[in-house]
C-alpha positions in Angstrom: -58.2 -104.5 -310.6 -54.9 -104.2 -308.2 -54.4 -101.0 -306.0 -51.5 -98.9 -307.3 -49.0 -99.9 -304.1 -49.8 -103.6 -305.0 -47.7 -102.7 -308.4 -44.6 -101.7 -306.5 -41.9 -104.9 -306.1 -40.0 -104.8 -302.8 -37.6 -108.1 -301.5 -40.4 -109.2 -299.0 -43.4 -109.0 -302.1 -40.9 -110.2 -305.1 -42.1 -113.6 -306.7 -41.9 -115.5 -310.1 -39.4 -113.8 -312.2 -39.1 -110.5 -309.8 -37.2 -112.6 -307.5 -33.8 -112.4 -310.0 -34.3 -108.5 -310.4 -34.5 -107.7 -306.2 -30.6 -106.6 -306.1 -30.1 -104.4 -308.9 -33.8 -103.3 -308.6 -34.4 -102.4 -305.0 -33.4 -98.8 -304.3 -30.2 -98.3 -301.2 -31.1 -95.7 -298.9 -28.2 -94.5 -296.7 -28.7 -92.4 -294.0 -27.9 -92.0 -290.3 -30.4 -94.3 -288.3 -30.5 -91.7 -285.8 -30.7 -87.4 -286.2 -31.2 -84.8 -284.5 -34.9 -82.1 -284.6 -34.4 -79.7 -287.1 -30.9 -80.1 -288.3 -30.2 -81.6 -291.6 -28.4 -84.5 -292.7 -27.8 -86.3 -295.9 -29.1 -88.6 -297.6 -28.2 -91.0 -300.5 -30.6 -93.1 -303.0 -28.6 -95.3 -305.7 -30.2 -98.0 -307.2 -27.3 -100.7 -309.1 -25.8 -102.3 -310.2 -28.1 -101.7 -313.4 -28.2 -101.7 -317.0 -27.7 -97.8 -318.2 -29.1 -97.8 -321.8 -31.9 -96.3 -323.6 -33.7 -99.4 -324.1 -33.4 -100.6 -320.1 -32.2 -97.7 -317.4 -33.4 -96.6 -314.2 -35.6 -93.3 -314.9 -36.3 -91.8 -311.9 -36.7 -92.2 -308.4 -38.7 -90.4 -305.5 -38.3 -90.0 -301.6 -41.0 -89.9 -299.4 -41.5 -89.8 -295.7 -43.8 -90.9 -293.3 -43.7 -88.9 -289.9 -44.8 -90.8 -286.7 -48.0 -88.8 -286.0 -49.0 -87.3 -289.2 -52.7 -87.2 -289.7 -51.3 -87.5 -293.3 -49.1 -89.6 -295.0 -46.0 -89.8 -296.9 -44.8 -86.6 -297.1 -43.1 -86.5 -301.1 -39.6 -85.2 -300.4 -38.3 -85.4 -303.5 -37.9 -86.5 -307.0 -34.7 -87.0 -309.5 -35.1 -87.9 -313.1 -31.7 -89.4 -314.9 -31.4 -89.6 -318.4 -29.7 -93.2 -319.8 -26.9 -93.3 -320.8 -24.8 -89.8 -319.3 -26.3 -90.1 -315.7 -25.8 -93.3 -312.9 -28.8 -93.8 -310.9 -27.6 -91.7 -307.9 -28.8 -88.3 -305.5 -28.0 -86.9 -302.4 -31.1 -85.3 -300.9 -30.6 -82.9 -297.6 -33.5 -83.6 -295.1 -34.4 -82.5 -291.8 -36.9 -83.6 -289.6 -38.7 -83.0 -286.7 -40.3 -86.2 -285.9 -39.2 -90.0 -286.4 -40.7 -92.2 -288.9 -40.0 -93.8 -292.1 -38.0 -92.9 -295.4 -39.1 -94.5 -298.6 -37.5 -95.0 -301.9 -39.5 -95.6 -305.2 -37.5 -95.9 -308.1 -38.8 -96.9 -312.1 -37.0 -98.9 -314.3 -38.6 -98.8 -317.8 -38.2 -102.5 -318.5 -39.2 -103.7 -314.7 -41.7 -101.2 -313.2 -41.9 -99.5 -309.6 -39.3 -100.6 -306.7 -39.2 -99.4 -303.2 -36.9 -99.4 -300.2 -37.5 -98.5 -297.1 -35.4 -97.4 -293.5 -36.6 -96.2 -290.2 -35.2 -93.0 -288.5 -35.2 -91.9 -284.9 -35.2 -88.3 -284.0 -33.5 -87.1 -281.3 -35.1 -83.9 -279.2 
């Protein structure tokens, strides 16, 4: 029996046929790399280009965050849930932060499971 993160493809774990689904699987995370304590900043989860159908679409994604220091981690920060077809696999959280650490993206495609991205940001005091 796997663990549940051993389910979850990133471009480091792909193999066998994963390998051709790592760009328009992998969730993009852009945000600043740096921020300042406490004041908010944007930012943007997409995953594409992807298949927008019924039968194969991108159904939801959620951002996490692990803070540097936390006795426990991630920290869910949100969740989005697109419907195929009418909705592109795209959201704009705002997020502000006290303490740096890590953002992760986990996105589900119905046809090709979990996918996660990942990128590191420093807080400024």
């Amino acid at each position: 029996m796997k663990r549940f993160g051993d389910l979850i493809y990133t471009p480091e774990t792909a193999s066998g046929e994963a390998i051709t689904k790592v760009e328009s699987h992998t969730p993009k995370i852009e945000a600043p790399d740096k921020v300042k304590a406490g004041e908010p900043f944007k930012v943007k989860v997409s995953v594409g280009p992807h298949p927008n159908k019924v039968e194969h679409s991108i159904r939801w994604v959620e951002l996490y965050f692990e803070e540097e220091g936390r006795a426990f981690n991630p920290v869910l920060l949100g969740r989005a849930y697109w419907t195929p077809v009418y909705v592109e696999p795209q959201v704009e959280f705002t997020v502000k932060l006290e303490k740096s650490g890590v953002l992760y993206a986990i996105i589900y495609c119905n046809l090709h499971g979990l996918w996660e991205a990942r990128k590191e940001i420093k807080v400024e005091k």
